[in-house]
Each structure stands twice: as C-alpha cells, then as structure tokens.
C-alpha positions in Angstrom: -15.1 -1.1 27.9 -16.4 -0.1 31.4 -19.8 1.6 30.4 -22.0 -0.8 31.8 -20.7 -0.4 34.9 -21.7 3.2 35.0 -25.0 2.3 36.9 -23.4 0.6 39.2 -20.5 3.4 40.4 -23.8 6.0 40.0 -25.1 3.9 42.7 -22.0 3.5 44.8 -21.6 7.4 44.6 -25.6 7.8 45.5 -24.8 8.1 49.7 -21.4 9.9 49.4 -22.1 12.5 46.9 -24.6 15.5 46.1 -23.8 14.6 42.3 -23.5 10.4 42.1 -24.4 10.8 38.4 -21.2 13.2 37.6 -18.9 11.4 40.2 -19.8 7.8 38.7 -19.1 8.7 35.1 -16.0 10.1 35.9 -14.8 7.6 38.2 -15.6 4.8 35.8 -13.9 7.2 32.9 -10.6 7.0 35.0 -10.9 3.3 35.2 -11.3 3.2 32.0 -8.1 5.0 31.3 -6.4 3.0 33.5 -7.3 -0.2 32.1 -6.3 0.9 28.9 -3.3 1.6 30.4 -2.9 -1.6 32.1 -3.6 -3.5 28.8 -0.2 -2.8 27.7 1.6 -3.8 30.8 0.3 -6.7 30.8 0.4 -10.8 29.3 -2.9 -12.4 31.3 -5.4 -12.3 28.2 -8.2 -11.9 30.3 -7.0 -9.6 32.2 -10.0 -7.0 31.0 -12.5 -9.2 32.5 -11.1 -9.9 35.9 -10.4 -5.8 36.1 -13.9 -5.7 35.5 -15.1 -7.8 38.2 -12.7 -6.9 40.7 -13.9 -2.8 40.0 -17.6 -4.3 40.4 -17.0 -6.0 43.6 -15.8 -2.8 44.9 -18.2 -0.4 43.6 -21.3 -3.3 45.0 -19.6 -2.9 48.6 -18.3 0.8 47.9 -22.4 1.3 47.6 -23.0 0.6 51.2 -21.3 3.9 52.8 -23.1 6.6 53.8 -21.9 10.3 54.1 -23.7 11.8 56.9 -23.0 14.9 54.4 -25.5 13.4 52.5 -28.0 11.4 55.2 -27.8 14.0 57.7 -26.8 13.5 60.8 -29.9 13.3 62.8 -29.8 9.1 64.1 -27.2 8.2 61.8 -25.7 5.1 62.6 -21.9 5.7 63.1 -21.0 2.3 63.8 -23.0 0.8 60.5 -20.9 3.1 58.3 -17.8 2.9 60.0 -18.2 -1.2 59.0 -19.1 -0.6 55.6 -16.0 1.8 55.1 -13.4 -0.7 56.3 -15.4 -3.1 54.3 -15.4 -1.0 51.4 -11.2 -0.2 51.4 -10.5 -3.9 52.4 -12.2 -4.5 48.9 -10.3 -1.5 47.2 -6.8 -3.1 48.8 -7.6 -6.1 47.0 -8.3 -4.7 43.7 -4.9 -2.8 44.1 -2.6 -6.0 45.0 -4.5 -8.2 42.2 -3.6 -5.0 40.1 0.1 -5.2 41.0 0.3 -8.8 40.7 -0.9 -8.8 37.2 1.4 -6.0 35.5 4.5 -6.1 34.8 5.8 -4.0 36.9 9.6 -3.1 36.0 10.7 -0.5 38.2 13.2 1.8 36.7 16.6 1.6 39.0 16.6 5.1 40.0 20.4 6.1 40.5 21.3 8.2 44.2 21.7 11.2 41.8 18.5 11.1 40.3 16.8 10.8 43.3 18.3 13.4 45.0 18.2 15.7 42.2 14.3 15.6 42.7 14.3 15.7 46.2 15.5 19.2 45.6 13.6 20.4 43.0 10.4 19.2 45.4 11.5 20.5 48.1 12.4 24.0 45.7 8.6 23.6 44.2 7.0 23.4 47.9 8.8 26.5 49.1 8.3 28.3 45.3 4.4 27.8 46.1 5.1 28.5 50.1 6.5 31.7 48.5 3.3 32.8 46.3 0.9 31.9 48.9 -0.3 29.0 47.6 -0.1 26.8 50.6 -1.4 29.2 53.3 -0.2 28.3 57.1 3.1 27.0 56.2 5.6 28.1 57.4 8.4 29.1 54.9 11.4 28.5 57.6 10.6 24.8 58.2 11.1 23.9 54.8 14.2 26.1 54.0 15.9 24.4 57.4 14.3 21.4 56.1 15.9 21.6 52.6 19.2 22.5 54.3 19.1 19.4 56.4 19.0 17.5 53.3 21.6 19.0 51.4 23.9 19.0 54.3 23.5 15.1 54.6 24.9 14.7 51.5 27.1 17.4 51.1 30.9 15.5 51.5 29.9 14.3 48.1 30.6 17.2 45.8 29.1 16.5 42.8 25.4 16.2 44.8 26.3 19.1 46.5 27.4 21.2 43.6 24.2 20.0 41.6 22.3 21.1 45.1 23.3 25.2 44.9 22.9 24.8 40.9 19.1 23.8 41.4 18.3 26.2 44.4 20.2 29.3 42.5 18.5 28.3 39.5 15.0 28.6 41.6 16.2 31.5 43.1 16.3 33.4 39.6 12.3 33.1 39.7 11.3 33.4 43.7 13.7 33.7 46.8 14.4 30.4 47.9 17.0 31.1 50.0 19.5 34.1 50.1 23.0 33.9 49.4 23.8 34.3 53.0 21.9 31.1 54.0 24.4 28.3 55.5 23.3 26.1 52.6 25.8 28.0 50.4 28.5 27.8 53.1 28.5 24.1 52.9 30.8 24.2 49.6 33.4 25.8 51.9 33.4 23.2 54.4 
C-alpha cells in the first residue's frame, strides 16, 4: 500500500541515519501495519489516501534534519537543524491528531481495580528486572518505597489491598520483591 513511498522515507532517513535504506523500509513497513490496522477502525473511505499524504508530508519535511552524527560536526549549522526539527514534529503532531480524529476511538472504561491491578504488576516487573540487572543504576529501594507508597494509598479498601500482597507474593515466588518483613505486608493489620 505504502511502497512507493519507500524512496521518499530512504530519503528522509539519508541525514539521520548510517543505514537510510534499512531504516526507510522499515519505517514505511510499520506504517504500513498500522494502516492496515487503522482500516478497520475506521468509516472515512478514503481514509488510505489522506494517511498517505499526511505520512508524505512528514517524511518531505522529516527529509530536511540533519544528524551531526552523520554531517559531522565541523561548521554545522545548529540553528538550521534545530528549525527543521521542530518543523519536522510540528508535521508529525499533525499526522497524529488527523490520526485520532479519524478512528474510532472507543476507549475501554478501565474499572479502579483493573488499573490498579497493573500498576502493581508494573511496578513488580520494573523491580523483577531492577532485580536481574537489567536496568543498571537504579536503585532497587526507590521503587520498593515507591511500590509501598502506592499500596498504602489504597490500602483502607481491602479488596485492592488484598489483591496487592497476592500479586507482590506471587512475584516474590520467582525474585525477591520485597521480604515478608517489609511494612507493605503490615498494612493488612492496620
């Protein structure tokens, strides 16, 4: 649907990119997914074409920034590209609210439980990862107090609070969220 545009995303990546070729196929293979994925969220019948020319417009202007990655930085105009950027994501904002004002966008009503239930499990996934070192210089203590914080807000509601210890006991089982000592489990006593 999108393949002619290829060219012109190879050319928007040209200044920004040691690969434009690689990073303009792909980026027009996303689009293309997510047009695909807009067709069926959608009533305007030619909605395909305007997506089209909105991406176009952005990629034309998105072709005017210049990495100094790429450039170099000897004379490099800071102020030229510094235009062209703000240029370039005023163009990208515009793409994004003609988007949105073309789908349908039904948002599911999220229920308070819902929401908090994944707070939690968040929250439990950051530290899980804090835990096996993938997130190097954070600091596992921030998020635990943070995560207690949370819990604690809700906790005169015993159902949230009961579903809380549940999901952090449950992660517990597979790394060390927090210990059974930690105030968080004190808060059922209250």
């Amino acid at each position: 649907m999108l393949k002619e545009l290829i060219p012109l995303a190879v050319e928007a990546h040209a200044h920004t990119s040691y690969s434009p070729k690689l990073r303009g196929e792909s980026l027009i293979a996303a689009y293309e997914q997510m047009l695909s994925d807009d067709l069926t969220k959608t009533d305007n019948l030619n909605y395909a074409e305007e997506f089209k020319e909105h991406l176009a417009a952005w990629l034309r202007v998105r072709s005017n920034c210049v990495s100094p990655m790429i450039a170099g930085r000897s004379k490099f105009n800071f102020k030229r590209v510094e235009k062209a950027n703000r240029a370039e994501q005023k163009r990208y904002e515009e793409f994004e609210r003609w988007r949105k004002r073309n789908l349908k966008t039904e948002k599911p009503i999220e229920d308070k439980e819902e929401k908090f239930r994944k707070e939690i499990i968040r929250q439990c996934v950051f530290i899980d990862r804090i835990n096996k070192g993938f997130e190097p210089g954070y600091e596992k203590s921030l998020f635990v107090n943070s995560l207690y914080r949370y819990v604690k807000k809700y906790s005169n509601d015993e159902k949230l609070l009961d579903e809380a210890l549940k999901i952090i006991r449950e992660f517990n089982k597979h790394s060390l969220i927090v210990t059974e000592r930690h105030k968080i489990f004190k808060l059922k006593n209250r």
